[in-house]
VOGU-3710 file (C-alpha; in Angstrom, 3 decimals, decimal comma):
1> xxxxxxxxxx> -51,490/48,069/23,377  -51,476/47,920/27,207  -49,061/45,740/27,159  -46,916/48,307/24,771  -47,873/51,139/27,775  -47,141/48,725/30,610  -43,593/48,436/28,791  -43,252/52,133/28,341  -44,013/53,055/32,150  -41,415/50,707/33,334
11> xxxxxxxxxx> -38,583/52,148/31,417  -39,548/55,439/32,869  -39,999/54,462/36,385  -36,561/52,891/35,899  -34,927/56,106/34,444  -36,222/58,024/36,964  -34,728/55,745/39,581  -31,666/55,811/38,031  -31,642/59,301/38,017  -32,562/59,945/41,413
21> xxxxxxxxxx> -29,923/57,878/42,520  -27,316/59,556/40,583  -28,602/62,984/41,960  -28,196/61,551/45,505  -24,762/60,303/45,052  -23,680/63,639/43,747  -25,400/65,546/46,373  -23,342/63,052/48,854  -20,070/63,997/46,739  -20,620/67,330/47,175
31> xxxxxxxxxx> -21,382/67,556/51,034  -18,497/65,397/51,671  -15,883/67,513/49,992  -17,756/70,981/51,557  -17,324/69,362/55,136  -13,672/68,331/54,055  -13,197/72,696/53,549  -14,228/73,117/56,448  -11,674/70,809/58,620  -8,642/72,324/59,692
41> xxxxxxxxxx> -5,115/70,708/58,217  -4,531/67,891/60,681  -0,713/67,979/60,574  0,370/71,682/59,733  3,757/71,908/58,833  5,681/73,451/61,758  7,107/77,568/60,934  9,105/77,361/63,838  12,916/76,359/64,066  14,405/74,954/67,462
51> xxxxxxxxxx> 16,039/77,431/68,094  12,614/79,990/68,309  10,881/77,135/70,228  13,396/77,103/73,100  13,222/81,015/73,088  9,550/81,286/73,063  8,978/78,463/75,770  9,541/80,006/79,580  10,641/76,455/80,416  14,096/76,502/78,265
61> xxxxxxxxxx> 14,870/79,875/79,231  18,369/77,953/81,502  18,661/75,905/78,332  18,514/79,420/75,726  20,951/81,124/78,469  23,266/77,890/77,921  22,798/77,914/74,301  24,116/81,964/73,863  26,625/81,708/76,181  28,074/78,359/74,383
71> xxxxxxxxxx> 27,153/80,213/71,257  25,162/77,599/69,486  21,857/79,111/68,829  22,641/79,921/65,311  23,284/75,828/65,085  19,510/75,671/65,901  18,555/78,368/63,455  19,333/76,866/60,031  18,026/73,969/57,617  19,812/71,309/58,941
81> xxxxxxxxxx> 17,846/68,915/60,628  18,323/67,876/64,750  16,827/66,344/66,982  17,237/67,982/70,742  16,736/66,294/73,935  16,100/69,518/76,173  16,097/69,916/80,096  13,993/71,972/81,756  15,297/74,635/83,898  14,213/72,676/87,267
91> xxxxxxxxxx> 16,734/69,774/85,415  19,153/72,606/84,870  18,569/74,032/88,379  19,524/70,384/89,763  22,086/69,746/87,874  24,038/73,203/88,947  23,230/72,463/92,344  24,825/68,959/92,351  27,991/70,507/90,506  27,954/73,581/92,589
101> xxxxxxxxxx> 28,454/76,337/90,002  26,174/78,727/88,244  25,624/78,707/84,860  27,786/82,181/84,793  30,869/79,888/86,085  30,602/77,453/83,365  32,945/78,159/80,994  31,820/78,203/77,124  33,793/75,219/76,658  32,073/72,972/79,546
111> xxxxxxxxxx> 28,322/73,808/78,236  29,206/73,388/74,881  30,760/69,408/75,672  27,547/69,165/77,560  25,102/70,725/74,855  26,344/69,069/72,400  25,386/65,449/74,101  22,356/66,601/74,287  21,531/66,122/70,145  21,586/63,950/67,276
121> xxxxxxxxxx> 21,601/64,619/63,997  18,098/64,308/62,271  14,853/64,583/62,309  14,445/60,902/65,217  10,685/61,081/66,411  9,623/58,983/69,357  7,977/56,528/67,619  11,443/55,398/65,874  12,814/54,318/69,194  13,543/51,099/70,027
131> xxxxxxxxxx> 14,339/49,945/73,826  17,904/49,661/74,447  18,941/51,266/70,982  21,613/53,868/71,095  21,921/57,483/69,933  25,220/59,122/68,687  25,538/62,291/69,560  26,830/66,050/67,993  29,449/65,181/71,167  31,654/62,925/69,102
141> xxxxxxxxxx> 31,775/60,155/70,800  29,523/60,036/72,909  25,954/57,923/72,369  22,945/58,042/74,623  21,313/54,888/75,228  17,236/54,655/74,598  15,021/52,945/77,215  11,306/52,300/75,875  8,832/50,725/78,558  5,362/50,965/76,543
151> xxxxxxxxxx> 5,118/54,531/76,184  7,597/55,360/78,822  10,631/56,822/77,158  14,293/56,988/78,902  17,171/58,585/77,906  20,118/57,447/79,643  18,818/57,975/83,365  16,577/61,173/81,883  12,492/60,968/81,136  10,884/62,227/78,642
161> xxxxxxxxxx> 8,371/63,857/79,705  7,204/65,245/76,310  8,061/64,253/73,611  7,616/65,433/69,341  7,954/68,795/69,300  7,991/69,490/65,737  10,025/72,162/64,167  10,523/73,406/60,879  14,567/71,681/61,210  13,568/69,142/63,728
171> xxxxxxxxxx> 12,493/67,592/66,911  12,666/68,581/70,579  11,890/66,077/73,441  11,441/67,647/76,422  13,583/65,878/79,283  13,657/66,492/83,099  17,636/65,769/83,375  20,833/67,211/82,206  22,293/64,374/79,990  26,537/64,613/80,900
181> xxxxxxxxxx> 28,894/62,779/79,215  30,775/59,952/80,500  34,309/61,954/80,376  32,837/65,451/81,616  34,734/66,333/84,526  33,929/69,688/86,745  37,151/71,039/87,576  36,435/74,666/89,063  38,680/77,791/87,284  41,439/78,775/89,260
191> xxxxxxxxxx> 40,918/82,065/90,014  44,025/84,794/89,825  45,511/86,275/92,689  42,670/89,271/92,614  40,261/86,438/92,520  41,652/85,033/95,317  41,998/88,225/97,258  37,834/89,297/96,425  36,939/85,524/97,552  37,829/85,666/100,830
201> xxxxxxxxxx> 36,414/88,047/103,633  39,742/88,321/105,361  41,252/90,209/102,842  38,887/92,826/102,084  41,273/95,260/102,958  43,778/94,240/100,836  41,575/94,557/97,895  41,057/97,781/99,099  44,268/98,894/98,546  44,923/96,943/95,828
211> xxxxxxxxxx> 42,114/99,020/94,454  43,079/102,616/95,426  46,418/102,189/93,919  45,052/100,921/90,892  47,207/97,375/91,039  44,161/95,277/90,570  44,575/95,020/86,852  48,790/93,816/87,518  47,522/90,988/89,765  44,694/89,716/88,029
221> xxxxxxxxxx> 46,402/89,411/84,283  48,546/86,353/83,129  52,149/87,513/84,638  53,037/84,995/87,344  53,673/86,615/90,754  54,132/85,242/94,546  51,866/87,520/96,802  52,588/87,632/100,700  48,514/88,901/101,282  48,379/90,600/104,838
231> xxxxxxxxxx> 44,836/90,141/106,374  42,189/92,452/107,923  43,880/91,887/111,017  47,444/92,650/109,621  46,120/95,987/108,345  44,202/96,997/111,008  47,478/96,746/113,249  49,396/99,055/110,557  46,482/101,315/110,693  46,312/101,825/114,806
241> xxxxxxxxxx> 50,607/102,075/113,783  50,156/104,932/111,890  47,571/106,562/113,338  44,875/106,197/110,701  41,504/105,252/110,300  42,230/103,372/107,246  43,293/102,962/104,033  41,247/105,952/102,925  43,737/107,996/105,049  46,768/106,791/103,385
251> xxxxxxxxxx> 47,823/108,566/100,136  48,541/107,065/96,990  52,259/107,801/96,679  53,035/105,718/100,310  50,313/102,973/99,444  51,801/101,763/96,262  55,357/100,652/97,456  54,310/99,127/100,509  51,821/96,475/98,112  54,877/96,179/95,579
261> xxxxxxxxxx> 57,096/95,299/98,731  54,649/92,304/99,080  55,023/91,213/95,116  57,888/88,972/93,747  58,150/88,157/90,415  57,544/84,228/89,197  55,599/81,816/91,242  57,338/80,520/94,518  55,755/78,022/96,181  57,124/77,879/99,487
271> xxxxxxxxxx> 59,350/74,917/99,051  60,797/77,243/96,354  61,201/80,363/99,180  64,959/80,387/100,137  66,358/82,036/103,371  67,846/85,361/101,893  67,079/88,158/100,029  64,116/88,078/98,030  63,627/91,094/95,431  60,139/92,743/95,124
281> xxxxxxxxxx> 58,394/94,752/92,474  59,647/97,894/94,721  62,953/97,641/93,098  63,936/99,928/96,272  63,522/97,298/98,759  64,081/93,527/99,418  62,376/91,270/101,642  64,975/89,113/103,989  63,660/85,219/104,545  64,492/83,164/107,169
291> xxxxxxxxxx> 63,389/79,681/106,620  63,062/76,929/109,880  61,626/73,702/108,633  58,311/74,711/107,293  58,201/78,132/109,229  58,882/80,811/106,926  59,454/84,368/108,356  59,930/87,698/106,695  61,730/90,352/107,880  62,520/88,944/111,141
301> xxxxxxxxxx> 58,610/89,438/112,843  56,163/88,978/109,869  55,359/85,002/109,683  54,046/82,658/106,998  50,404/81,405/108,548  48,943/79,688/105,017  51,047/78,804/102,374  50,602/77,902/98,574  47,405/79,251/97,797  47,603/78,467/93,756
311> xxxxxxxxxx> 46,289/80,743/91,625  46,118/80,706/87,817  48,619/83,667/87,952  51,331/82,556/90,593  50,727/82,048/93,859  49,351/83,614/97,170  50,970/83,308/100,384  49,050/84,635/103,720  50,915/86,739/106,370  50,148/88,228/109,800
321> xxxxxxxxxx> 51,806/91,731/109,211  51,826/94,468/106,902  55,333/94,467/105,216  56,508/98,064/105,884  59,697/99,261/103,539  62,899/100,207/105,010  63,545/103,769/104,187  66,420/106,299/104,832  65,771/108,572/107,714  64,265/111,772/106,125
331> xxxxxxxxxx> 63,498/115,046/107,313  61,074/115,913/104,350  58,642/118,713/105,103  55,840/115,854/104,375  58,113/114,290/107,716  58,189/117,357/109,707  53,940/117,585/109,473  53,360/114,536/110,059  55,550/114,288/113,202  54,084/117,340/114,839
341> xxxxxxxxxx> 50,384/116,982/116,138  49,485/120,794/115,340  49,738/119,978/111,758  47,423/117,227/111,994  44,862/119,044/109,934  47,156/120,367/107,595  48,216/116,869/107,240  44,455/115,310/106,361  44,149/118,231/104,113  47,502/117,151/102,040
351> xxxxxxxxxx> 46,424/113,723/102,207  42,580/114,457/100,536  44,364/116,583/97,964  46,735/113,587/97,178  49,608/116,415/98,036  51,397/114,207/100,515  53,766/112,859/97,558  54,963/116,773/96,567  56,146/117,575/99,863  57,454/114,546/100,534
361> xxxxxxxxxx> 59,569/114,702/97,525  63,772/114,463/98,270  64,037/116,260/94,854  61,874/119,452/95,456  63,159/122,746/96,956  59,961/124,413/98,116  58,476/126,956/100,693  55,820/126,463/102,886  53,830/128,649/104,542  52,152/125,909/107,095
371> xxxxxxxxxx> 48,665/126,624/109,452  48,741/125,274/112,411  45,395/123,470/113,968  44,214/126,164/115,522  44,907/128,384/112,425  42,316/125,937/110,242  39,916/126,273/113,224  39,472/129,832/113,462  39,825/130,119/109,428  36,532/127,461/109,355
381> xxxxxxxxxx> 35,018/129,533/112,298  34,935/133,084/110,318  34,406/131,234/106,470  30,363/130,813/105,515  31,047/128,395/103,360  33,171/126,105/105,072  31,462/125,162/108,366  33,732/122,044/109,026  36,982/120,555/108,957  34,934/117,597/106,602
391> xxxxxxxxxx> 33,789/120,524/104,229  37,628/121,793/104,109  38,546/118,392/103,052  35,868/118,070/100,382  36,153/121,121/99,320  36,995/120,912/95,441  39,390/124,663/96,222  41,350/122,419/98,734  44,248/121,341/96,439  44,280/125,485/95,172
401> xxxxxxxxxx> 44,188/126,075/98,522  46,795/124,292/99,762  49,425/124,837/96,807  48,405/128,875/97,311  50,453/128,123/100,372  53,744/126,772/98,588  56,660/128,514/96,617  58,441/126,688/94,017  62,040/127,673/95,784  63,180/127,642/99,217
411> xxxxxxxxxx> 62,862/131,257/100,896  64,137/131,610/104,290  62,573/134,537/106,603  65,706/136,113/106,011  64,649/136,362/101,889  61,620/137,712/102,706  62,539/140,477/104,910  62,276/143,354/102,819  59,187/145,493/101,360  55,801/144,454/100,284
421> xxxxxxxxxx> 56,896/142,397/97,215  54,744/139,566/95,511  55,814/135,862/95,044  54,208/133,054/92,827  52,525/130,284/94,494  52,005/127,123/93,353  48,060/127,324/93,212  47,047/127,870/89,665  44,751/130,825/88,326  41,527/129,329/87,126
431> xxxxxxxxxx> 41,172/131,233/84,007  39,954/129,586/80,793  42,300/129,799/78,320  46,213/129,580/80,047  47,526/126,970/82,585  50,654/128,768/82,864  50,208/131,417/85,369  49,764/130,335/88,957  48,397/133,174/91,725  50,261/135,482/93,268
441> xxxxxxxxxx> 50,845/135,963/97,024  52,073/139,534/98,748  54,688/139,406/101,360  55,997/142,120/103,791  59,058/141,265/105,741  59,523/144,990/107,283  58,232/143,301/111,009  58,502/140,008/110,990  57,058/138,328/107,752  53,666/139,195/106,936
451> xxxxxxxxxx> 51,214/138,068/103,599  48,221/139,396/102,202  48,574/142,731/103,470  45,706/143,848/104,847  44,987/140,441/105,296  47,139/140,378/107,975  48,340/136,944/108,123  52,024/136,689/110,514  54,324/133,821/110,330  54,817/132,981/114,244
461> xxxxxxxxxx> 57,314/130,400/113,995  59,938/130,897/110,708  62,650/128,559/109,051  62,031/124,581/109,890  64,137/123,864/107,736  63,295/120,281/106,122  65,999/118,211/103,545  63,615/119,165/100,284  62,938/122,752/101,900  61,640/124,908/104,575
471> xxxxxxxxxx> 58,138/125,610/106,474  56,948/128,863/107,974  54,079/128,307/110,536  51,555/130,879/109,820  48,227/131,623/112,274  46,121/131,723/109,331  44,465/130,043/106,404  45,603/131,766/102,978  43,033/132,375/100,143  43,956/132,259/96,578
481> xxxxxxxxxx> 42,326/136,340/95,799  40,790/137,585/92,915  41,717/140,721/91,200  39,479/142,866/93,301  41,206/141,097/96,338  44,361/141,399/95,531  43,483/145,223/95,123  42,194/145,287/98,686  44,729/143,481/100,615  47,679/145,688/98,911
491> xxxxxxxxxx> 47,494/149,495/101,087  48,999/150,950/97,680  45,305/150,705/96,072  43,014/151,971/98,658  41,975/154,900/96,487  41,766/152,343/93,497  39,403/150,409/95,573  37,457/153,153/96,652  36,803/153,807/92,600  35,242/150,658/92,388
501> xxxxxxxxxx> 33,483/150,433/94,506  31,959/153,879/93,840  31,485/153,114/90,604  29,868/149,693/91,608  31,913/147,437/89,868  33,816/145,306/92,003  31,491/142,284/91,138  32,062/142,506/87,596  35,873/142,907/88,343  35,617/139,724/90,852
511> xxxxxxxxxx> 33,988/137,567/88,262  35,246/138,336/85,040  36,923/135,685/83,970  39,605/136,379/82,791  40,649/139,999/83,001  43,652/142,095/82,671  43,819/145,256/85,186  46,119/147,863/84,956  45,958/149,469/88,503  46,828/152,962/89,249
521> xxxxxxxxxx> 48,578/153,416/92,354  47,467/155,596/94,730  50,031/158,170/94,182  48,621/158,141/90,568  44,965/158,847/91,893  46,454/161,610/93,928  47,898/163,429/90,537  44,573/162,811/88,982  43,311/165,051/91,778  45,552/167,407/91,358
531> xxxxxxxxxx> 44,870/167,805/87,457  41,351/167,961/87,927  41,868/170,185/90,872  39,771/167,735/93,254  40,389/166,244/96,632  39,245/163,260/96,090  37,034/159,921/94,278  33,771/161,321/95,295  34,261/164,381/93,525  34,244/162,664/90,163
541> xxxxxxxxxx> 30,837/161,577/89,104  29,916/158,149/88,510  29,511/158,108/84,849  32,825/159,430/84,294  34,038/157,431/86,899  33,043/154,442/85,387  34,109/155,446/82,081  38,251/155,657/83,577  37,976/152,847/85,132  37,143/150,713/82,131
551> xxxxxxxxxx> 39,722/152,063/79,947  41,770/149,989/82,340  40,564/146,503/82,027  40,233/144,023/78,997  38,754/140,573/78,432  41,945/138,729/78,326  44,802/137,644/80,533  47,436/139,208/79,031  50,923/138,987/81,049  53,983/141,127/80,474
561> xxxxxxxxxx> 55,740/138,298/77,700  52,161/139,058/76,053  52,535/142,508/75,515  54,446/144,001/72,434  56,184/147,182/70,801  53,026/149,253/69,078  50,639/146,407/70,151  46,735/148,025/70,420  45,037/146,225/73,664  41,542/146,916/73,611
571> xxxxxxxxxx> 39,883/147,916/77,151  36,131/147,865/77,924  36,275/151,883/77,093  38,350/152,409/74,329  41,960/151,496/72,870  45,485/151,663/74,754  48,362/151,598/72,569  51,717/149,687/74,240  55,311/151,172/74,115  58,358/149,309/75,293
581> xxxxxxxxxx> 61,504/151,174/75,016  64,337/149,870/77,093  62,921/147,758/79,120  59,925/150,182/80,191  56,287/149,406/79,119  54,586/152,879/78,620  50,393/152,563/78,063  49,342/155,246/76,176  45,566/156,244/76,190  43,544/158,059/74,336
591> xxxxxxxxxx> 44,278/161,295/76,800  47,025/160,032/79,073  49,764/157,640/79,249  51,022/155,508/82,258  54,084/153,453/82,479  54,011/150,034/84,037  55,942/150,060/87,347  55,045/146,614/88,252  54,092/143,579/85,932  52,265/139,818/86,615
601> xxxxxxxxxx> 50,936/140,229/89,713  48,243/137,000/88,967  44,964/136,441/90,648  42,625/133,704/90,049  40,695/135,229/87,588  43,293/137,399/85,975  46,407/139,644/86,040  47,550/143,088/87,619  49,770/145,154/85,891  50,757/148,360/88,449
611> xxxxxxx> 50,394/151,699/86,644  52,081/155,376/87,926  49,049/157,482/86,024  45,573/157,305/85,754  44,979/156,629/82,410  41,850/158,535/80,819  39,850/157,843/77,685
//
């Protein structure tokens, strides 16, 4: 029996051991595989592709600027896998230094020859190299040789100085070298003849000009031309030649055949320069050559100092003078100002207006009433606005100035001596609307020739007479006039004038823009007098006044080939109904009618027509 219970409690004890142990192993199970939860993935597969490691690293910022400019990021950015051996931008920095460029000068062609050597196709960790293997390359080819000294790692005569940087399409081992192929040769773009000219110091000038007459874009395309460049020195002689400052001072229209007179088509190297005639790009002039040995000289005094500087667009040759173009003799009136020191103002003025050309024209036939220098002075010395002979020329009225001083035909003082009579200028009205209708100027040639009227300006010296027309000297500076002005400087008006003023409206008249005005003459105010059995403006109240006065104006510009048989022209007071029978233009108001006795008398900001009745509303 004890036996039987000895028997019994050993079978338990051993159950129970068994047991226990089996509840310990599981509990060991279970705390292993909770610990392996909470151990982070040892190798994470990289999200990254090449290309978004060399943007997001700061050190491969030369090697992402050579990747765009090459365009071969988007080689980087796909499934196929490379592996990249990629230089710093200290290796970049040294190699740009020992090739002299910038990466800007490298052409897309050079980095991409040198990119490409720079990667092999797959996935080629640094574990798989082998000392003294070799690598082929994207740059077919082209191999890079593998040096492996323990866990020193060479390519060609670059270190890696880290390497396995995984990405989702590859591998990128950081190197501190630019790997170049053995055939990659440096050969620096030959720059066109602009490039030339904008490389070197001594020709500023020339660029200059080149600029300012808007040639740069002839000389720097792919047409092949030989250039004789003047230098600084060269143009500073034609400068102290002509008087100038510099090229600023020299208009447009004589700028641009003197640089064509330096141009020849084709590239002529100077072996290829005969003595002769050599034909420019000013097809009016030719450049005569005389050759001695290697001398070369142009136009008897301009010499050859540098020859055969080769450009990728002909070829530049360097000169000591500024080639000057043989012209006629003239007597232009552009001539005649420039010749005489008391039109030196008038001739700066021209020249910052870019009018120089227009009077210098053989083809014109034109008037000019010219101010002297002391004429500009005293018109500076009485004008607010213009304190200066710097704010004349910068003036943005100087070109309406000057052309207010110009007639399209050639008067002589003999034309104008007769009676007040107006002329069109060349300045035109500023107006919205029309760029027909240019401002008219008043002459009197019953003493002498005078303009403006009341304005008093006298022609003191008449009829130079000049191959393309004639200049009057005048001792004043003329001002293209409003409406209200012209009213004021014309004696025929005065009563007119006094109206408007009265009636406080010249301001509005001044500055409407644009306005028509049909202007009662003073003989006309003196019937309206009469009728209303008055002596004179300040008899008639202001209300009324005012109310007259605006039946003759509208809101338009309207010149005589405007008007029209039956035609209803609405004024600021009221309707006025047109009549033209034979000829004659007859207003007729809503009380009155008024022919027209004079038509198109223009002022900036709109027309005169000259009326013999007041007309009332």
């Amino acid at each position: 029996m004890k036996k039987s219970i000895l028997n019994s409690f050993n079978d338990t004890f051993r159950i129970f051991i068994l047991c226990l142990t089996i509840g310990l192993s599981f509990s060991i199970v279970l705390s292993s595989c909770s610990d392996d939860d909470d151990d982070p993935d040892p190798d994470p597969t990289p999200t990254n592709t090449i290309a978004q490691v060399v943007a997001a690293e700061s050190d491969f910022s030369s090697l992402l600027a050579a990747l765009q400019k090459a365009e071969l990021v988007s080689t980087f950015e796909g499934t196929t896998e490379y592996t990249v051996f990629a230089p710093t931008n200290t290796a970049f920095s040294a190699f740009l230094v020992e090739q002299g460029v910038t990466l800007e000068e490298l052409t897309k062609e050079q980095l991409t020859e040198i990119l490409t050597y720079h990667v092999v196709s797959g996935d080629r960790k640094s574990s798989t190299f082998t000392d003294g293997a070799t690598l082929p390359t994207l740059n077919s080819g082209e191999s890079l040789s593998i040096s492996v000294n323990g866990n020193a790692i060479m390519v060609n005569d670059a270190n890696v100085t880290a390497a396995d940087t995984d990405t989702k399409n590859g591998v990128i081992h950081t190197i501190d070298k630019v790997l170049v192929p053995s055939d990659f040769t440096l050969e620096p773009e030959t720059p066109s003849i602009v490039g030339i000219a904008t490389g070197n110091p001594d020709f500023s000038i020339l660029v200059e000009a080149l600029q300012k007459a808007d040639l740069v874009s002839t000389l720097d395309g792919t047409t092949a031309y030989t250039v004789f460049a003047p230098t600084n020195a060269a143009f500073e002689a034609l400068f102290t030649e002509l008087g100038v400052d510099g090229i600023a001072d020299i208009d447009v229209a004589t700028l641009t055949p003197i640089l064509l007179y330096h141009v020849a088509n084709g590239t002529l190297t100077s072996s290829q320069i005969n003595a002769g005639t050599l034909a420019t790009l000013n097809t009016d002039a030719s450049i005569e050559v005389t050759v001695d040995g290697s001398t070369i000289t142009l136009n008897e005094d301009t010499q050859v100092t540098q020859a055969d500087i080769s450009a990728s667009n002909g070829v530049v040759h360097v000169i000591n003078k500024v080639l000057v173009p043989p012209t006629e003799e003239t007597n232009t009136i552009a001539d005649i100002v420039t010749a005489d020191t008391n039109f030196s103002i008038l001739l700066q003025a021209l020249q910052a207006a870019n009018l120089t050309s227009a009077v210098a024209n053989a083809d014109a036939n034109l008037t000019v009433f010219a101010p002297t220098n002391a004429a500009f002075e005293a018109f500076i010395a009485a004008n607010a606005d213009i304190n200066s002979t710097e704010d004349l020329l910068n003036s943005p009225n100087l070109s309406n100035i000057l052309l207010y001083h110009v007639l399209g035909t050639k008067q002589m003082a003999a034309d104008l001596s007769q009676s007040p009579f107006y002329v069109s200028t060349l300045s035109p009205a500023t107006f919205e609307g029309r760029t027909d209708e240019t401002v008219s100027l008043l002459v009197d040639g019953t003493d002498g020739v005078k303009l403006n009227g009341t304005q008093n300006i006298s022609v003191t010296q008449a009829d130079m007479d000049a191959d393309n027309g004639v200049i009057h000297v005048i001792d004043n500076v003329l001002m293209p006039p409003n409406v209200v002005e012209l009213a004021q400087q014309n004696g025929g008006f005065t009563e007119l004038v006094a109206a408007v003023l009265r009636a406080d409206l010249a301001t509005t008249v001044a500055t409407a823009n644009p306005i028509t005005v049909f202007a009662p003459t003073n003989a006309a105010f003196d019937s309206l007098y009469i009728a209303l059995g008055i002596n004179g403006i300040d008899e008639i109240d202001v209300p009324t006044l005012t109310g007259i006065l605006q039946h003759h104006v509208a809101s338009e510009n309207l010149a005589a080939s405007d008007l029209s048989d039956a035609q209803t022209i609405t004024t600021l007071n009221g309707n006025v109904e047109v009549s033209i029978a034979e000829g004659v233009v007859t207003l007729v108001g809503a009380n009155s009618s008024a022919k027209v006795v004079l038509t198109d008398v223009q002022g900036t900001n709109g027309i005169v027509h000259v009326i013999n009745k007041v007309l009332l509303p």
